[in-house]
VONUTOR-509619 format. One record per atom (N, C-alpha, C): residue number from 0; residue in three letters; x, y, z. Coordinates in pm, 1 decimal. Each point is the difference from the previous one (the first is absolute). Layout:
  num  residu         u         v         w
  NUM     ALA         X         Y         Z
...
***
This chain:
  num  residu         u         v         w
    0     UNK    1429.0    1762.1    7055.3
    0     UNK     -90.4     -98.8     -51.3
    0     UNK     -43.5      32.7    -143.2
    1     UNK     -16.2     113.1     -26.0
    1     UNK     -51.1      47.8    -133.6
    1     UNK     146.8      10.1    -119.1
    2     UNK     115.1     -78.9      72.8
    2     UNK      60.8      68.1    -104.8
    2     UNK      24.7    -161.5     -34.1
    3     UNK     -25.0    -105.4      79.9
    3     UNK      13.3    -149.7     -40.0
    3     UNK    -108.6     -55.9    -107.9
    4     UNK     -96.3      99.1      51.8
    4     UNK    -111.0     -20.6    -142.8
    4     UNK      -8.9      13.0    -135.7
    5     UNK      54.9     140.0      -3.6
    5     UNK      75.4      63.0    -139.6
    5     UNK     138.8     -94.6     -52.0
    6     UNK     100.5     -44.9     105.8
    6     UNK      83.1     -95.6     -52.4
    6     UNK    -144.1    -150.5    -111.7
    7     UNK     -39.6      -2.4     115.3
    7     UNK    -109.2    -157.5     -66.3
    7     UNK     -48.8      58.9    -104.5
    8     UNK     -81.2     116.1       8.3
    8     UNK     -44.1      26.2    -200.4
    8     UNK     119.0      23.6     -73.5
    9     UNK     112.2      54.7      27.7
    9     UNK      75.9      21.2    -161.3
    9     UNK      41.0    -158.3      -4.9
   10     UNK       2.8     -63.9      93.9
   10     UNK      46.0    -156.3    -111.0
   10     UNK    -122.1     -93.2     -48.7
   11     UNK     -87.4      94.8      43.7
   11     UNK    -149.3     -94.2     -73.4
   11     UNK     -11.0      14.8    -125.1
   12     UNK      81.4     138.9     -64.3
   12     UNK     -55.3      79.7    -121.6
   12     UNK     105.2     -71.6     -79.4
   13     UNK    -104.2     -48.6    -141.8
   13     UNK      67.0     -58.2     -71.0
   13     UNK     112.7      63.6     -92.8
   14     UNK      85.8     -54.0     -75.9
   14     UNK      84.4      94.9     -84.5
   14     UNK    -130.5       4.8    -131.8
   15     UNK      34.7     121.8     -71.6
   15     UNK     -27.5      13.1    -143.7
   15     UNK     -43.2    -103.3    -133.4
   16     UNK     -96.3     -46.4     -16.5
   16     UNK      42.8     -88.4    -153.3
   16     UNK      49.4      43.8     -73.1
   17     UNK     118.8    -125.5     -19.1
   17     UNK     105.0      51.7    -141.9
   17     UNK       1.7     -80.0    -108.1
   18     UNK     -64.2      14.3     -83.4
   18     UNK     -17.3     -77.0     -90.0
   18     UNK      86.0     -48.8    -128.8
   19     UNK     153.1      74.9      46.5
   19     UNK     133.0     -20.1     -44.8
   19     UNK     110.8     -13.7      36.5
   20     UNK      -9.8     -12.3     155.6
   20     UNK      22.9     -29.9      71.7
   20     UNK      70.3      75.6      40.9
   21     UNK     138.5     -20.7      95.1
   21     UNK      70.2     100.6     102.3
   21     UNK     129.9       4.5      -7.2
   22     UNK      22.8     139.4     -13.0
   22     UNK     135.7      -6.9      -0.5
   22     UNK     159.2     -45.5     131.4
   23     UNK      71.9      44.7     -36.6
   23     UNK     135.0     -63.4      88.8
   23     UNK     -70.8      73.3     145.6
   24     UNK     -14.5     159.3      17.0
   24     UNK     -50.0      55.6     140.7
   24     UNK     -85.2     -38.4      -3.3
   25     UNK    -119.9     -81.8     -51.9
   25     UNK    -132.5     -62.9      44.0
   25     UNK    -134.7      90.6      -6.5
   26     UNK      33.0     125.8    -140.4
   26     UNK    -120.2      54.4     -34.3
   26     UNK     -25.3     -73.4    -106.8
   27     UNK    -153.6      38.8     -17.1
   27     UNK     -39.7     -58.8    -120.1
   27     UNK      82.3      82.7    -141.0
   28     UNK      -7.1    -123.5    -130.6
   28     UNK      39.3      34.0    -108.5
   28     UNK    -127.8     123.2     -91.7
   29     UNK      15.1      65.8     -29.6
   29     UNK    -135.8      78.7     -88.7
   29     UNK     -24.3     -59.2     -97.9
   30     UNK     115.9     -52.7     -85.0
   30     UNK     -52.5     -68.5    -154.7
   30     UNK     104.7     -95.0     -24.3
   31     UNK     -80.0     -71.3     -22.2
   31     UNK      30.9    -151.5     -68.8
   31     UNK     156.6     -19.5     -57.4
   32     UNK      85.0     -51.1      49.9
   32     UNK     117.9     -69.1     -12.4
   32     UNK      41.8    -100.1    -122.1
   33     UNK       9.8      39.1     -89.9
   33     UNK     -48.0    -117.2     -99.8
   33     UNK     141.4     -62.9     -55.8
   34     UNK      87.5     116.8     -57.0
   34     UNK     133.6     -53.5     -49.8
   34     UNK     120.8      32.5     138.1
   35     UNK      74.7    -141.2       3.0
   35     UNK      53.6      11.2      85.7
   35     UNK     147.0     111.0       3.6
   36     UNK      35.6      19.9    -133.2
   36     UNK     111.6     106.8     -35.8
   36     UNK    -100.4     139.2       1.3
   37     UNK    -109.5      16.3       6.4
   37     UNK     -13.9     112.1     -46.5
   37     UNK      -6.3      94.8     130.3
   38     UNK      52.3     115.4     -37.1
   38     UNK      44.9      78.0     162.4
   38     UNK      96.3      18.7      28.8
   39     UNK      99.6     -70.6     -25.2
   39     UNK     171.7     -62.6       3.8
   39     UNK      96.2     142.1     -90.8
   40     UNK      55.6      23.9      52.1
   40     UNK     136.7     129.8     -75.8
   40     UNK       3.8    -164.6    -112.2
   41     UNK      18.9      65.1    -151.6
   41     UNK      88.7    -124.2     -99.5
   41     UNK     103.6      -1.9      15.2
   42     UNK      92.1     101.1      40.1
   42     UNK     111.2     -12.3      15.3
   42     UNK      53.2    -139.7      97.7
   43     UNK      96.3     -69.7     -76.5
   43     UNK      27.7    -123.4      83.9
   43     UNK      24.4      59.1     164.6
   44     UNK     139.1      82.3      -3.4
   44     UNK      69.1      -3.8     102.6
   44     UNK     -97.7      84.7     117.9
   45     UNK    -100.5      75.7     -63.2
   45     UNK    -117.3      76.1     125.5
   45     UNK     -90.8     -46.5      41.7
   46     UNK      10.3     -20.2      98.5
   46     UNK     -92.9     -57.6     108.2
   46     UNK    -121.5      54.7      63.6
   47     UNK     -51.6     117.6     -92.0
   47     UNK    -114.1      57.6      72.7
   47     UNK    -110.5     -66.0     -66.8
   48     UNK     -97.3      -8.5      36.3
   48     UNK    -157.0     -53.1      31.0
   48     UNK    -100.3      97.3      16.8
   49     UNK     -80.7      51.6    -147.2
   49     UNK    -126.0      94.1      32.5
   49     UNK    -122.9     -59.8      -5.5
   50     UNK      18.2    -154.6      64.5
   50     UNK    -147.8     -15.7     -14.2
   50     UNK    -110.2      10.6      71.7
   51     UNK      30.0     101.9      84.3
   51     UNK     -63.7      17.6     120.3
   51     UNK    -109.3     181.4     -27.6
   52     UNK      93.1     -13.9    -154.6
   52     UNK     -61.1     148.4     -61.1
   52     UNK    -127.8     -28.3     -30.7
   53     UNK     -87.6     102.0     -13.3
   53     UNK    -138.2     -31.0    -142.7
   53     UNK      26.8     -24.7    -141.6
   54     UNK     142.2      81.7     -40.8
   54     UNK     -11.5      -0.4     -90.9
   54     UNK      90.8     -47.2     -35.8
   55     UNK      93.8     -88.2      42.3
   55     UNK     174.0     -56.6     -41.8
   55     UNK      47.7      25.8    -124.0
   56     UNK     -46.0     -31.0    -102.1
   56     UNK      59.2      86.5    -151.0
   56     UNK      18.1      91.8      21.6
   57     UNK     -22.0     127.1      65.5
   57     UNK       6.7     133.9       3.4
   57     UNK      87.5      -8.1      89.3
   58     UNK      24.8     -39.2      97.9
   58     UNK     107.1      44.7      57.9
   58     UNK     111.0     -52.2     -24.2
   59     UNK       8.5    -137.1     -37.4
   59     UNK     115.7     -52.4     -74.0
   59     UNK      58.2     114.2    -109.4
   60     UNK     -74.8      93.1    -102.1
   60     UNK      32.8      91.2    -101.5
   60     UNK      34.8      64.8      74.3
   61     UNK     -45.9     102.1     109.4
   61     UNK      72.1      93.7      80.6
   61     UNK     120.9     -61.7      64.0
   62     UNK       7.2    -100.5      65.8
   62     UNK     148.2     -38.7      51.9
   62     UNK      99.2     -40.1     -53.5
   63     UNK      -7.6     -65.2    -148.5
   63     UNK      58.5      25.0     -98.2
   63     UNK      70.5     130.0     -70.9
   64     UNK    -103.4      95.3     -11.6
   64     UNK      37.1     164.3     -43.5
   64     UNK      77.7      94.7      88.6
   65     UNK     -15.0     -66.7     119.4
   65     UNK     110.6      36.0     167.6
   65     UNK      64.9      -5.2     -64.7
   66     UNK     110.3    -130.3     -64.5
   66     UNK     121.8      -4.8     -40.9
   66     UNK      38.5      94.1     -85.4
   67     UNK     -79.8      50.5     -69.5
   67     UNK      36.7     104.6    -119.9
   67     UNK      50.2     109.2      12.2
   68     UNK     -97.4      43.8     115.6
   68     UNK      25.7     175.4      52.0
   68     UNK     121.6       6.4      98.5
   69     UNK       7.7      97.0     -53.3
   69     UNK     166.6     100.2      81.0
   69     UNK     -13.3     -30.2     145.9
   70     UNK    -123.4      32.2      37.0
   70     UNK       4.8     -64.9     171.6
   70     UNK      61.8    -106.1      38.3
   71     UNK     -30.8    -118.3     -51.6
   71     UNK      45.3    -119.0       2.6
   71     UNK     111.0      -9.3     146.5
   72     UNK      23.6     -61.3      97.9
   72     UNK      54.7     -26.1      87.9
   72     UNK     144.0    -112.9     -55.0
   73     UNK     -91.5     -39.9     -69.4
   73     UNK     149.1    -130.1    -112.5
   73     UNK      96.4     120.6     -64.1
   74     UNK      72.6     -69.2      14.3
   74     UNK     146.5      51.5     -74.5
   74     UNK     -29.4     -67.3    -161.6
   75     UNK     -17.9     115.3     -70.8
   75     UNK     -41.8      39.8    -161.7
   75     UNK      37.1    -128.4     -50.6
   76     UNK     156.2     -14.5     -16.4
   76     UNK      67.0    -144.2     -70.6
   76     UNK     -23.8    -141.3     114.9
   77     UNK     -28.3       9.7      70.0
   77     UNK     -57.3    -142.3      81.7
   77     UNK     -85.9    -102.6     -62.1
   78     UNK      46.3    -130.7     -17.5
   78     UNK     -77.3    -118.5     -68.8
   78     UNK    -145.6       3.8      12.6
   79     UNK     -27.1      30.2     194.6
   79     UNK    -119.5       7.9       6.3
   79     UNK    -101.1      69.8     -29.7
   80     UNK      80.3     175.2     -26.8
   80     UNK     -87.4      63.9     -60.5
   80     UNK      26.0     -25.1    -151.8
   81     UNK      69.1      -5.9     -70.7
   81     UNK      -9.7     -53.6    -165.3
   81     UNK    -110.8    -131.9     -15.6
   82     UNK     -18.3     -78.3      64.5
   82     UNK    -109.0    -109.3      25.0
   82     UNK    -117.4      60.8     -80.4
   83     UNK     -29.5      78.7     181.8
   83     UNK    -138.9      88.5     -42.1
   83     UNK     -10.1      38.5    -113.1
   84     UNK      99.2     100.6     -66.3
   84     UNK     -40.2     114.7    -112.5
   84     UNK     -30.4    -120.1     -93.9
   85     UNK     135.4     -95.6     -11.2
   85     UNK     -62.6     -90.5    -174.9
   85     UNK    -135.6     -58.0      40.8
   86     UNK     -28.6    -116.0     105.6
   86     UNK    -120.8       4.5      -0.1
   86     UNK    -146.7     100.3     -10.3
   87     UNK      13.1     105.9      57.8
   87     UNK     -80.6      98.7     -50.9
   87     UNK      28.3       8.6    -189.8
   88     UNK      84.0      33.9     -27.3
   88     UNK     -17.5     -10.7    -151.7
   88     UNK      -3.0    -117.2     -47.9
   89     UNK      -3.0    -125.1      29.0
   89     UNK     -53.7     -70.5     -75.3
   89     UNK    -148.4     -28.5      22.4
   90     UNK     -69.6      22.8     108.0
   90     UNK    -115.9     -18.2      70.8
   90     UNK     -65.8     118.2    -106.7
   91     UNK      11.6     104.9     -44.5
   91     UNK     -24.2     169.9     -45.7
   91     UNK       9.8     -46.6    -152.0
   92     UNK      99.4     -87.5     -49.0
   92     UNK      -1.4     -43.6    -194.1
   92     UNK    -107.1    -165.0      22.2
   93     UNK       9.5     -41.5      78.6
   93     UNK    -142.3     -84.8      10.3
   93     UNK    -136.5      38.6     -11.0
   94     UNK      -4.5      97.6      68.2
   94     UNK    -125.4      60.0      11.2
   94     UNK     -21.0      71.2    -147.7
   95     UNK      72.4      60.5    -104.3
   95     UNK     -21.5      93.0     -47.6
   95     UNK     -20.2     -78.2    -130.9
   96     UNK     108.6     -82.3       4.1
   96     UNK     -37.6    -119.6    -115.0
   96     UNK    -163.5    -101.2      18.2
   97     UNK     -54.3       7.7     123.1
   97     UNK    -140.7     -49.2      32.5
   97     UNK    -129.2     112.3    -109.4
   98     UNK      64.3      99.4       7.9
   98     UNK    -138.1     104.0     -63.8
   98     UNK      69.7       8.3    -128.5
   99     UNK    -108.1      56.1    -120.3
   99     UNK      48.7      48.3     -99.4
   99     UNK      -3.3     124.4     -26.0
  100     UNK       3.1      67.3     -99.9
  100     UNK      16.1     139.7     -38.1
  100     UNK    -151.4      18.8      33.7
  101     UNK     -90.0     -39.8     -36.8
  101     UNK    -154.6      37.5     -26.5
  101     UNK     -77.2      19.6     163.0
  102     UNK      77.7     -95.4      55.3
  102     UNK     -72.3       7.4     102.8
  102     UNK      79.6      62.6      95.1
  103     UNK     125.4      19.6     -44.7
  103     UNK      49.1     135.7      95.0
  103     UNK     -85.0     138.7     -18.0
  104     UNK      -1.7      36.6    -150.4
  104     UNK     -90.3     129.6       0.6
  104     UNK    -111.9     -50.4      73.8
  105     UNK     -82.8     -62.6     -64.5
  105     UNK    -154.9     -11.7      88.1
  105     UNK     -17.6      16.5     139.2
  106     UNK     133.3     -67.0      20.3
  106     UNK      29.5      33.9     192.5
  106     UNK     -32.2     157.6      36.3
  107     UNK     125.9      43.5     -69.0
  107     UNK      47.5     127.1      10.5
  107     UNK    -146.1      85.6     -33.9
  108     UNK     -46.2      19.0    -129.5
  108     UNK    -118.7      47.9     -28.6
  108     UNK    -113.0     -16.5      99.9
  109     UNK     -51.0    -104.2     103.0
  109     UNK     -84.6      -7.9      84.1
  109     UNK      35.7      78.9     121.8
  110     UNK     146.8     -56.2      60.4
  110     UNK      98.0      94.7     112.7
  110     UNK     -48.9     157.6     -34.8
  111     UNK      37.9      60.0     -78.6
  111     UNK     -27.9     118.1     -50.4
  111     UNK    -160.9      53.5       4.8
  112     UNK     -79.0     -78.7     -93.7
  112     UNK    -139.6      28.8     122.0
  112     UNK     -59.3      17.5      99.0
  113     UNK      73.8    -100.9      48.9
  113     UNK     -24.8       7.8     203.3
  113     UNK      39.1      84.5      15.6
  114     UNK     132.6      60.7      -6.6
  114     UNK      61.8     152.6      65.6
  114     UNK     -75.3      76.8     -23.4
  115     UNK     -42.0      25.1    -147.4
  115     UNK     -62.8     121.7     -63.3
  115     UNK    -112.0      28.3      74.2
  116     UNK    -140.7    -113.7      -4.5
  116     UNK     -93.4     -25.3      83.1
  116     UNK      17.4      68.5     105.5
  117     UNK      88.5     -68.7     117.2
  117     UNK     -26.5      33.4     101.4
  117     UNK      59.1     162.9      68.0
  118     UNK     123.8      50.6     -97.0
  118     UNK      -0.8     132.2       7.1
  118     UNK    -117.9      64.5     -18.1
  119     UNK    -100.3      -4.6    -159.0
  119     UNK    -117.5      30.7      26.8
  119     UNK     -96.3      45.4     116.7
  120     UNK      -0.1    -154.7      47.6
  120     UNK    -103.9      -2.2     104.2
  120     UNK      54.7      99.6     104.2
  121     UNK     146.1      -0.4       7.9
  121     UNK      62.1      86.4     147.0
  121     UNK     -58.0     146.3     -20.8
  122     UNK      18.8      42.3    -132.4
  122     UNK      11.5     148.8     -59.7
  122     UNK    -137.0      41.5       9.7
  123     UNK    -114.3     -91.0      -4.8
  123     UNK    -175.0      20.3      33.7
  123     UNK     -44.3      -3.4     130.5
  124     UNK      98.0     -49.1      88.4
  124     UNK     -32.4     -18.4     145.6
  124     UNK    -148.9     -90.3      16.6
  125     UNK      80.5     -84.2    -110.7
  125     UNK     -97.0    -136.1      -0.2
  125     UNK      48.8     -77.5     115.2
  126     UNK     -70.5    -187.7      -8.3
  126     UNK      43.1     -34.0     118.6
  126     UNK      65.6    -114.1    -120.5
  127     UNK     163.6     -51.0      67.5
  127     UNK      59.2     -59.9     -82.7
  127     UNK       2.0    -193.6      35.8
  128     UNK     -88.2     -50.5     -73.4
  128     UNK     -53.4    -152.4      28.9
  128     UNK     102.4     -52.9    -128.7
  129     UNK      19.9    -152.2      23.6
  129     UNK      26.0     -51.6    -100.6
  129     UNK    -141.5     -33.8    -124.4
  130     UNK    -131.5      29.0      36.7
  130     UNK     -97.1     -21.4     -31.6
  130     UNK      -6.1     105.9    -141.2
  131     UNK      12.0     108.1     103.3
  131     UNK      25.3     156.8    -106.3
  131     UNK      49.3      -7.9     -92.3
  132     UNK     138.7     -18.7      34.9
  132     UNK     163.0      -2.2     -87.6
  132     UNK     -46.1     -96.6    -101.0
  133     UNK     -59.2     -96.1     -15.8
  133     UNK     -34.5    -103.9     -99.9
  133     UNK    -141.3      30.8     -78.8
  134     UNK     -40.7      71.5      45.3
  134     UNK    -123.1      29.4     -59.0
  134     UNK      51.4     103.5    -131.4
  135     UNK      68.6     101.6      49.8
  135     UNK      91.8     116.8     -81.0
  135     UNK      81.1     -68.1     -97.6
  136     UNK      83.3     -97.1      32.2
  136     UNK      95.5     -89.3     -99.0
  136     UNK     -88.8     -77.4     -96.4
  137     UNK    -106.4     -30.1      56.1
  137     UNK     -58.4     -94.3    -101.7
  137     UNK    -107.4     104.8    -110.0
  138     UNK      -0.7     157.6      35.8
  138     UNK     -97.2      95.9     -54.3
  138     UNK     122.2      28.9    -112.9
  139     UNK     119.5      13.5      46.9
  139     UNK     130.9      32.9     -91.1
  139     UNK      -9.7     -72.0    -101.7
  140     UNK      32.4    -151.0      45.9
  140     UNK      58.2    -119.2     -93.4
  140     UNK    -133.9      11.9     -96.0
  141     UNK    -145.0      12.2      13.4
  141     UNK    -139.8     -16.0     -72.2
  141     UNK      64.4     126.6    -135.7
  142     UNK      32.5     109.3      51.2
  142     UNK      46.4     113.7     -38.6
  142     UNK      33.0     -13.7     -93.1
  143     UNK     106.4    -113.7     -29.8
  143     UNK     162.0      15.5    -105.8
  143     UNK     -72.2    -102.1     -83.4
***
């Protein structure tokens, strides 16, 4: 008798609000779906789909860079892996042509703070916050 009861509450209990709704297995989406290519391998002939990632740009770059490395399961001269690599380099001279010289250093010059910073903080047996680390970068940058 007690176990017909427990059947009756789990179908009382509602599913989750998803406020982006649900995917193909019927969990909710975490974030917003907006471009319908985006998530998608570019490669025409690949058929994989990361939009189920947090972060789909990022893994699209990593599954892309698969093709590159010696691991690679593709046979080196294979169309499908040559796909990948040019798209990765053209995706890699897009990007690079997006920034200029100035704001590559500035990148680089801030990157380099953070490290420095937060070695700091490691080497004091401080406690390492992003709060910290920015407080130090911005005592630097006042600095120069």
């Amino acid at each position: 008798m007690s176990i017909s009861k427990g059947c009756c509450l789990l179908r009382q209990i509602q599913p989750p609000h998803a406020p982006f709704g649900y995917t193909k297995g019927g969990k909710p989406h975490k974030r917003p779906l907006s471009n319908k290519k985006e998530g998608l391998c570019p490669v025409k002939d690949c058929q994989h789909s990361f939009r189920h990632c947090p972060n789909p740009k990022q893994v699209i770059w990593q599954h892309l860079g698969y093709y590159l490395s010696p691991m690679c399961a593709e046979v080196p001269f294979s169309p499908f892996r040559q796909a990948h690599v040019q798209m990765h380099q053209q995706m890699k001279a897009e990007l690079a042509n997006k920034r200029t010289e100035r704001e590559k250093k500035k990148r680089q010059k801030e990157s380099r703070k953070k490290w420095k910073a937060k070695n700091e903080l490691n080497k004091g047996n401080n406690e390492v916050t992003e709060a910290a680390v920015e407080k130090l970068v911005e005592m630097w940058l006042k600095a120069e």
